[in-house]
Each structure stands twice: as C-alpha cells, then as structure tokens.
C-alpha positions in Angstrom: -66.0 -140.8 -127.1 -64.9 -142.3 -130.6 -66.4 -139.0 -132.0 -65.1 -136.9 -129.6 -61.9 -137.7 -130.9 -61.9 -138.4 -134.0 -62.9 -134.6 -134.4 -60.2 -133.3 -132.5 -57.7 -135.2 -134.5 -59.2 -134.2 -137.8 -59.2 -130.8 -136.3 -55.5 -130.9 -136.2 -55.4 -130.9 -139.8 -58.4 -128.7 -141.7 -57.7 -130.0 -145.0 -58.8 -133.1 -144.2 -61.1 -132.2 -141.2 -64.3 -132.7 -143.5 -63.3 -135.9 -145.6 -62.4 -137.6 -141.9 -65.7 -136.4 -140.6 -67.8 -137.8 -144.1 -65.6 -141.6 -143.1 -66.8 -141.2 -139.4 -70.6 -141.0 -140.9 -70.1 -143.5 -143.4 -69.1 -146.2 -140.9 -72.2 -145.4 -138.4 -74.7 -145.3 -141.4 -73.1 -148.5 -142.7 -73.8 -149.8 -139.3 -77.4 -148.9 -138.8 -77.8 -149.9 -142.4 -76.4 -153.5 -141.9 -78.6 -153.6 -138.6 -81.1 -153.0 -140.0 -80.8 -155.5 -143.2 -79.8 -158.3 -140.6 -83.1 -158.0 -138.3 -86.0 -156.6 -140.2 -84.7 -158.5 -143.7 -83.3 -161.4 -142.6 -81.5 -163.3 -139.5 -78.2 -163.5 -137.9 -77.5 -166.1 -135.7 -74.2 -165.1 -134.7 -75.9 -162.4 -132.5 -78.8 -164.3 -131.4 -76.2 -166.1 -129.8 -74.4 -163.5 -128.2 -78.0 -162.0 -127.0 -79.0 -165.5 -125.2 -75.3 -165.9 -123.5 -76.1 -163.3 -121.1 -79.6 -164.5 -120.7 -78.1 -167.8 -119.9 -75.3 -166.7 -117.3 -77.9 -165.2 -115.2 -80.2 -168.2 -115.1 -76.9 -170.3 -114.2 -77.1 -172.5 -117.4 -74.2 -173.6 -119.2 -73.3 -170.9 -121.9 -71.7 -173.5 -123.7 -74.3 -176.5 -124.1 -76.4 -176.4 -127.5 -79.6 -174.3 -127.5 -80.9 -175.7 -130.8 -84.3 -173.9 -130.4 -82.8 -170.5 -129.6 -80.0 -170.3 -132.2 -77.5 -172.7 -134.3 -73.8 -173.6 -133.5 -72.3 -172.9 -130.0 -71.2 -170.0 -127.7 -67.5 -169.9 -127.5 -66.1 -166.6 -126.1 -65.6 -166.2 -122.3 -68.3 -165.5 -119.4 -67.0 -162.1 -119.4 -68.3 -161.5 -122.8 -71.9 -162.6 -121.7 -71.5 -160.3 -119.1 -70.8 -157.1 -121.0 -73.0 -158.1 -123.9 -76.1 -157.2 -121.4 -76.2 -153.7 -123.1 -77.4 -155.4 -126.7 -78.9 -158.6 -125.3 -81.4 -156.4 -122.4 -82.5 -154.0 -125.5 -85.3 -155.1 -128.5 -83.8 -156.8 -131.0 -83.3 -153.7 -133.7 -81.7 -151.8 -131.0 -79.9 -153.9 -129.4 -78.4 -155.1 -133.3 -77.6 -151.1 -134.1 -76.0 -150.6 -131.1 -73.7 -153.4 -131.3 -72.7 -152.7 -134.5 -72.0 -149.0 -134.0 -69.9 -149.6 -131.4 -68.0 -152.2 -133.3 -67.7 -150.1 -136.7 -66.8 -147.7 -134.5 -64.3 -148.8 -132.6 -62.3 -148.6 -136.1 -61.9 -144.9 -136.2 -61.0 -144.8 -132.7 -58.3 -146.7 -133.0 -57.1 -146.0 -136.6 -57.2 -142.4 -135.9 -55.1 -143.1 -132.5 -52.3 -144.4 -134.5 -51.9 -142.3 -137.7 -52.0 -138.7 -138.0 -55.3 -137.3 -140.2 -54.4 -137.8 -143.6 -53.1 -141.5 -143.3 -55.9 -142.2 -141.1 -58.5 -141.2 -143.9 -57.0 -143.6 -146.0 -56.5 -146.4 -143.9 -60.0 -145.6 -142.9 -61.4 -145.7 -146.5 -59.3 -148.7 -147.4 -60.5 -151.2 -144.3 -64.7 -149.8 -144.8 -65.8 -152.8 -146.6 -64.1 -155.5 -144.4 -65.3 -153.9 -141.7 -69.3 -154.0 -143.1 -68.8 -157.7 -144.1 -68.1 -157.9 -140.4 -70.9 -156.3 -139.3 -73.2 -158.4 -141.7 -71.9 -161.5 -139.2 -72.7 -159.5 -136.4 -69.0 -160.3 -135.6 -66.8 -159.1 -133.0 -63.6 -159.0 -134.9 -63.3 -155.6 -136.0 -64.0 -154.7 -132.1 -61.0 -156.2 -131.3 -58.8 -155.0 -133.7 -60.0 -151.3 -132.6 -58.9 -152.3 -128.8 -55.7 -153.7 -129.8 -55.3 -150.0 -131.9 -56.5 -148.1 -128.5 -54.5 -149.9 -126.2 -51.1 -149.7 -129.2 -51.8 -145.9 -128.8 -52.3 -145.5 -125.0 -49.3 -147.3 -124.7 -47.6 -144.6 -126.6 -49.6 -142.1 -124.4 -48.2 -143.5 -121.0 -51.5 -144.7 -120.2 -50.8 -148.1 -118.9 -54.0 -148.5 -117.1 -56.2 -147.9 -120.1 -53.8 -149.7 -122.6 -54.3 -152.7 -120.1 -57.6 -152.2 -119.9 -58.3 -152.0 -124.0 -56.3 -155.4 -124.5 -58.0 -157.2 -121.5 -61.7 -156.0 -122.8 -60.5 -157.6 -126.5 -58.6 -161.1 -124.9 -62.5 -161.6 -123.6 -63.9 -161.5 -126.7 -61.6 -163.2 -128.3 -58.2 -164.7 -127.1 -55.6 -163.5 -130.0 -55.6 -159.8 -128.5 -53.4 -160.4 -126.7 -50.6 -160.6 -129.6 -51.0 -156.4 -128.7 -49.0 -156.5 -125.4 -45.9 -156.9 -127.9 -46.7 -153.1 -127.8 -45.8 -152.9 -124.6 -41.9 -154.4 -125.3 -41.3 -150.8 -126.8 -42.1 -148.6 -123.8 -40.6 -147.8 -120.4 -42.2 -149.3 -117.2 -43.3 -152.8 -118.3 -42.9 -154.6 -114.8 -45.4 -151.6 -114.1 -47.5 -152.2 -117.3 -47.7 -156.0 -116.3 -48.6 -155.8 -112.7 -52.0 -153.9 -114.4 -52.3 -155.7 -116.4 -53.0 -159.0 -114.5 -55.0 -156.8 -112.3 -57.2 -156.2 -115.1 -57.6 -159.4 -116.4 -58.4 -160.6 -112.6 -60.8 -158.0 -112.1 -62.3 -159.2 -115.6 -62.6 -162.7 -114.9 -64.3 -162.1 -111.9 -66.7 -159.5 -112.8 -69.3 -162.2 -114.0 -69.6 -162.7 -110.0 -72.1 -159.4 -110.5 -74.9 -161.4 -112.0 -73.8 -165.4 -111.1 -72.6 -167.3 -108.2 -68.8 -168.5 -107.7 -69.8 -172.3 -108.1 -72.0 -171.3 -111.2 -68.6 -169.3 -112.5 -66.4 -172.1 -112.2 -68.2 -174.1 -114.0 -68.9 -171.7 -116.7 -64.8 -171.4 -116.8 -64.2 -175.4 -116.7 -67.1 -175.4 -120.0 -65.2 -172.9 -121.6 -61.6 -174.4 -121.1 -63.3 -178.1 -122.2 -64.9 -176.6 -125.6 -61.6 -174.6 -126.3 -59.4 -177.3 -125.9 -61.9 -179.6 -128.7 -61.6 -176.2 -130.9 -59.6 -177.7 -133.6 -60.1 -177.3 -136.8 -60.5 -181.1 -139.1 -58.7 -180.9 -142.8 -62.3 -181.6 -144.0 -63.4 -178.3 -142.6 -61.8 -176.2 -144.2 -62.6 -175.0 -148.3 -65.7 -176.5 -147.6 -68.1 -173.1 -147.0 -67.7 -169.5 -147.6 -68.7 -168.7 -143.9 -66.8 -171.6 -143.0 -62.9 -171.7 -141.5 -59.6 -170.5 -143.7 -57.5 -171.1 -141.3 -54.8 -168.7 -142.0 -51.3 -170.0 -142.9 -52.6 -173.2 -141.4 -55.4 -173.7 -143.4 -53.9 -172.7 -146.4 -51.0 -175.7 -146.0 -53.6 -178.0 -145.6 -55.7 -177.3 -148.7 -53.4 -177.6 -150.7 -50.7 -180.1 -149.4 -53.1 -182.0 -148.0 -50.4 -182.4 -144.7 -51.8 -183.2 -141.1 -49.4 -181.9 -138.8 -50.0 -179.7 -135.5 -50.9 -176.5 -135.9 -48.6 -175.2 -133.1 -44.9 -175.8 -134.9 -46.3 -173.2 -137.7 -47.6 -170.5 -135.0 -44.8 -171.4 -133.2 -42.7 -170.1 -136.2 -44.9 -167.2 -136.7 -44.8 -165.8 -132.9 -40.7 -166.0 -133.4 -40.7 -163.9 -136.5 -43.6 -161.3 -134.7 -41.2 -160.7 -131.7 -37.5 -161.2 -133.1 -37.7 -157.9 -134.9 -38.5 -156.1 -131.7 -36.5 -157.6 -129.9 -33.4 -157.2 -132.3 -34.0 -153.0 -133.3 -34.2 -151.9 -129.9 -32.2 -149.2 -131.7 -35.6 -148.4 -133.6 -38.3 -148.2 -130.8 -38.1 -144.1 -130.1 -39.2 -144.3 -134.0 -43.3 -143.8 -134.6 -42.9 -145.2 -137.8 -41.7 -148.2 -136.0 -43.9 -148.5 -133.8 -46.9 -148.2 -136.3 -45.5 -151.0 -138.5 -45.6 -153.3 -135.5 -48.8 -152.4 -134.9 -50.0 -153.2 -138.2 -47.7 -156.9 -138.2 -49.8 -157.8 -134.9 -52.6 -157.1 -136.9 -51.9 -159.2 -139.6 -50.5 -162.1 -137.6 -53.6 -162.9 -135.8 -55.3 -163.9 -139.1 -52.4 -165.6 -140.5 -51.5 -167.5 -137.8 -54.9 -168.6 -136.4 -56.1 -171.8 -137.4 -59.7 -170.7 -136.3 -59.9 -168.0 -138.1 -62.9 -167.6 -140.4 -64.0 -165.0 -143.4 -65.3 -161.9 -141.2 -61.7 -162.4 -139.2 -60.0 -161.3 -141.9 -60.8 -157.5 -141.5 -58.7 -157.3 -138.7 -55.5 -158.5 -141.3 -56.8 -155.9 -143.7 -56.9 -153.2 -141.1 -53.5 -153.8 -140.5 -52.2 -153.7 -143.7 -54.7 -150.4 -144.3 -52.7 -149.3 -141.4 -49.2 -150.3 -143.2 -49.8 -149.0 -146.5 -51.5 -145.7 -145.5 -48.2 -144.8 -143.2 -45.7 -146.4 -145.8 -44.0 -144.6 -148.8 -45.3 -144.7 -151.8 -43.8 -147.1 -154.2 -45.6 -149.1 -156.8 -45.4 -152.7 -155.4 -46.8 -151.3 -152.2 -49.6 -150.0 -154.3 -49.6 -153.3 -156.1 -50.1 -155.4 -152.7 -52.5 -153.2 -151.2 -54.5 -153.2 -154.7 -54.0 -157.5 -154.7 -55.1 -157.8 -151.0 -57.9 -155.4 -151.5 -59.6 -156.9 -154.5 -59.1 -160.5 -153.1 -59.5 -160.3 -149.5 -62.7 -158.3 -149.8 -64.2 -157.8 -153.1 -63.5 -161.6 -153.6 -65.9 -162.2 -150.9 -68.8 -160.4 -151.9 -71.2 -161.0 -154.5 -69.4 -159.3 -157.0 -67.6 -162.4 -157.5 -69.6 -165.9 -159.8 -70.7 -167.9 -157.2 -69.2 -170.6 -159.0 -65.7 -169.3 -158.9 -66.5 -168.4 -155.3 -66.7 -171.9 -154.2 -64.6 -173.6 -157.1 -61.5 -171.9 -156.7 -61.7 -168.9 -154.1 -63.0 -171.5 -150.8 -61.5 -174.4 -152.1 -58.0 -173.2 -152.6 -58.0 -170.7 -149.6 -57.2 -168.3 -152.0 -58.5 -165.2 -149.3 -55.1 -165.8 -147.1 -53.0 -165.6 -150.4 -52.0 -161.4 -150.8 -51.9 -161.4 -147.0 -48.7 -163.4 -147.0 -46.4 -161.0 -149.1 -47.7 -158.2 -147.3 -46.9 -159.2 -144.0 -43.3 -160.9 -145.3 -42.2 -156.9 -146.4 -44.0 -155.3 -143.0 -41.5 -158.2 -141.1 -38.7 -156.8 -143.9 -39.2 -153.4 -143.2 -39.1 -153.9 -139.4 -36.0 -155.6 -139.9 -34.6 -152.6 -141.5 -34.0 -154.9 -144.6 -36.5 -153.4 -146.9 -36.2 -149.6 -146.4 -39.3 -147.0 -146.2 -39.2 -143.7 -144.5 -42.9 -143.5 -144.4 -45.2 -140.9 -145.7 -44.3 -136.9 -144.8 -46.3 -136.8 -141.2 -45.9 -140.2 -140.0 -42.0 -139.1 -139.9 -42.2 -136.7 -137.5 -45.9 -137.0 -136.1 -46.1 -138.5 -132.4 -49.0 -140.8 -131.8 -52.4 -138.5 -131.0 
C-alpha cells in the first residue's frame, strides 16, 4: 500500500518521480540490511521481546512479569500490541525481523509523502533516513508511530475520519504519546463526529486481544500494564548514564544539568499549553496547508521533548518532524543552520562516527542529543504563532494534502 502510493504521488511530479522511487528502495534495503545484521550477526533483545509477548498472551501468562531466560528488561506496551505483533512473532526469526522492519521503515514514506507534495517529501525523506535505521537497529517501534500519526494528520485532511481514527489508535497501542496527533483533528470540520470513532476504535482495540485470551486473562493483563506504567518513572541517576539508556527530553535535560527533582508533569504540563494554544488562537490560519503541516511537524517534535521516557531510538520521530518543518519551510540560512545543528547531533552524534570517549563524556552525560531540538521546535511554535514569518517553499503554498 505504502508503495502504491508513494508512486502515484511521485507520479504527480516526473522530475522527481525517479529520486522518490530510489528513497522508497533505500529505506526497504536499509531494512532488510539491518534485519539481517541484528539476527544472523548479532542479537536484539528489544524484539525478542516483542516476539514472546504474543506467545505469552495466548498461554494466559503475564506479559509483564520478567522472563529472564527468554529476553532482558520488561514488556511495557499494551496487550493490543502482543496481539498484532503475531505476524513477526508466528514467522522464523529472519523473517519475522525483515518484516517488522519494512513495515516500520516503511511506514515513513507513507506518511511523509501524505503530507508534503513530491519534492519536499524527497527531502524530508533523505534528511530523517538515518534516524530511522538507528531505529531499526533497536528493532524499535518509534518510527512506526510517527508514520501513523503522519497517516492519520493526512486522512484527517482527506475527510477520512475513520481511517485517521484508526491510524492514531493503532500508534496509542504501541506507544501512548500518539495520541498528541488528535490535535489534528482541532483543525477540521465534524469533530464530535471524529470523536465518537474514535472511541469506537480504541474500544474495538482494547478488546480485540479477546480473539486469542479470555476476559479474566485480559483484565489482568490491563491491571499489569496500568501497575508497571504507573512505576515508569524515570530516577535522576538514570539518566546520562548509557547511550541506549533514557534522555528524557526537556525533562531529562533539566535534571542533568540542574541536578533539580521536581515532577515531571508541571514541565509537560507547560509543553501541552504551548502545543495547543497556537491552534487554538489562529483559527484564522487552519484553511492554510502550510499550517497545518507545521503542526504536524510541532506534534512530532513534542513527543520527544516532552517525554520523560523517551530514549535514543525515540528521537527519530523529533527528527522526522523537523525533516518535515524544514523540507516545507522557506529557505533562509538559520533554518539551514538548525536543520544542519540537529542533523549532525541528533544523529551523527550517535553513531560511531563520534570517539566513544566524547560519546559518553560529554554527549550522554550532558544530554547534549535534546539540545538543537529545542530552538527548532521554539521557531516551528513562532511560526505557528504567526510571529516568525515563512511562506513555505513554492508547492507547499498552494498544494493540498495528497
């Protein structure tokens, strides 16, 4: 499907049909590539835990007690996810790997390519490419989710409530933040409408485990999950501690280097105002797609900033976002400057391009990955109050969501 329409986009625009279609095959040869690496090279627990969650909520065992001899750490995302992970945990291991990260590298183009017309698609594509692999080489499900929260953004624009419901509900059960993308939905007509389908959905979702467990089983699956979420928080000592480890967004960044204790809530609290008040106060602005793609790409960036869970792979979906700002923003050169800042740090500073010793002296220890994303989304919050001005790029002026 991804394919589908990724060609039929490009095909809008033949100058850049071929360069769109040479990104889609990059991102599946990436994926098979990084399958490949993480089962027949080496290990990654991450989806060996996913794989046995299923396993487990047909056998009725708790998905969230410790399997030590099966894989490390816990299982934290809902039943629902151990449901519809069957497809990758029922296949061998090599398949089951590929597949899973196909259809999360591909979810990328699909929704990138939703939201910006050809040529600003191409480069957001070719900017978020290496975020997205790191992901992959966690077997995360983060850029996933930021490709449903793009899909459902751009069904919204469609008047396709049901599957814009449907793409937001599939990412809040994998992970919870997702649902920062029914902001989307402020912008559009019908939204009593909009939210009576959506709670259907997310009813139908909770549920749907029922197919392969029983409703006593369920509940207590549900009463697991709520008890290991609400002991989710993340201790001052966790974080700058390990590369794979928490950053913590805003949150983590305060603490690392002001040492402070306080709650996490009064800063998300603060971020969740400034998300919504710009949408709330340039109602004047929502017929506008250039609007309407900023916001996207703010929701983006907010989930990372303003999660105090949120580890290394997360950051791809703040880098998608701001791949998504820049490609559909005018060209100045302090845009180019932040893209070029958050680019270099964000990803290339967690690769092994950078000395391990700087790596873990400076870049963990002072949270330094969260640093560019904070100017970045301060002028996409500017420009969406209409106090830093941009017209966009020639086509995202005039270009209606595809």
């Amino acid at each position: 499907m991804a394919e589908q329409h990724f060609s039929r986009v490009a095909g809008r625009d033949p100058a850049y049909s071929t360069g769109l279609k040479w990104l889609l095959a990059l991102y599946a040869l990436s994926a098979v590539g990084v399958a490949l690496q993480r089962t027949l090279l080496s290990t990654e627990n991450n989806f060996l835990i996913y794989r046995a969650a299923f396993r487990h909520l047909v056998a009725g065992q708790d998905l969230y007690a410790a399997y030590p001899a099966v894989h490390g750490d816990l299982f934290k995302y809902s039943p629902t996810f151990a449901l519809l992970f069957a497809p990758f945990a029922l296949l061998p291991l090599v398949p089951g790997y590929i597949l899973w990260a196909l259809c999360s590298a591909m979810a990328v183009p699909a929704g990138i390519s939703r939201v910006l017309p050809p040529r600003q698609a191409g480069v957001a594509l070719a900017i978020a490419w290496l975020g997205v692999v790191g992901d992959m080489q966690r077997a995360q499900s983060n850029a996933l989710c930021a490709g449903l929260m793009l899909v459902g953004w751009a069904c919204y624009e469609q008047r396709r409530q049901l599957v814009a419901a449907a793409a937001v509900a599939a990412g809040a059960f994998v992970k919870i933040f997702p649902l920062a993308a029914l902001a989307g939905a402020l912008m559009h007509p019908r939204r009593l409408r909009f939210a009576a389908l959506f709670a259907m959905t997310m009813l139908v979702g909770i549920a749907l485990p029922l197919l392969v467990t029983s409703p006593s089983a369920l509940a207590m699956q549900y009463q697991s999950w709520h008890a290991i979420e609400a002991l989710d928080t993340a201790p001052l000592s966790q974080y700058g501690t390990s590369g794979a480890g928490l950053y913590g967004g805003l949150m983590g960044l305060v603490r690392a280097w002001f040492g402070v204790q306080w709650p996490h809530w009064p800063v998300q609290l603060i971020g969740v105002v400034l998300l919504i008040t710009p949408l709330i106060l340039r109602r004047d602005r929502w017929g506008e797609p250039l609007f309407r793609v900023k916001a996207a790409a703010s929701v983006l960036v907010f989930c990372v900033l303003f999660n105090h869970q949120a580890e290394s792979p997360s950051y791809v979906i703040a880098m998608i976002g701001t791949a998504v700002w820049f490609a559909s923003a005018g060209r100045t050169w302090w845009r180019v400057a932040l893209m070029a800042l958050a680019f270099v740090v964000v990803d290339v500073g967690s690769t092994d391009l950078m000395p391990r010793v700087w790596y873990r002296e400076f870049y963990v220890a002072w949270m330094l990955k969260t640093v560019p994303l904070i100017p970045v989304w301060a002028v996409m919050q500017l420009e969406l109050f209409g106090l830093v001005r941009d017209e966009g790029v020639e086509g995202n002026r005039r270009s209606e969501t595809t």
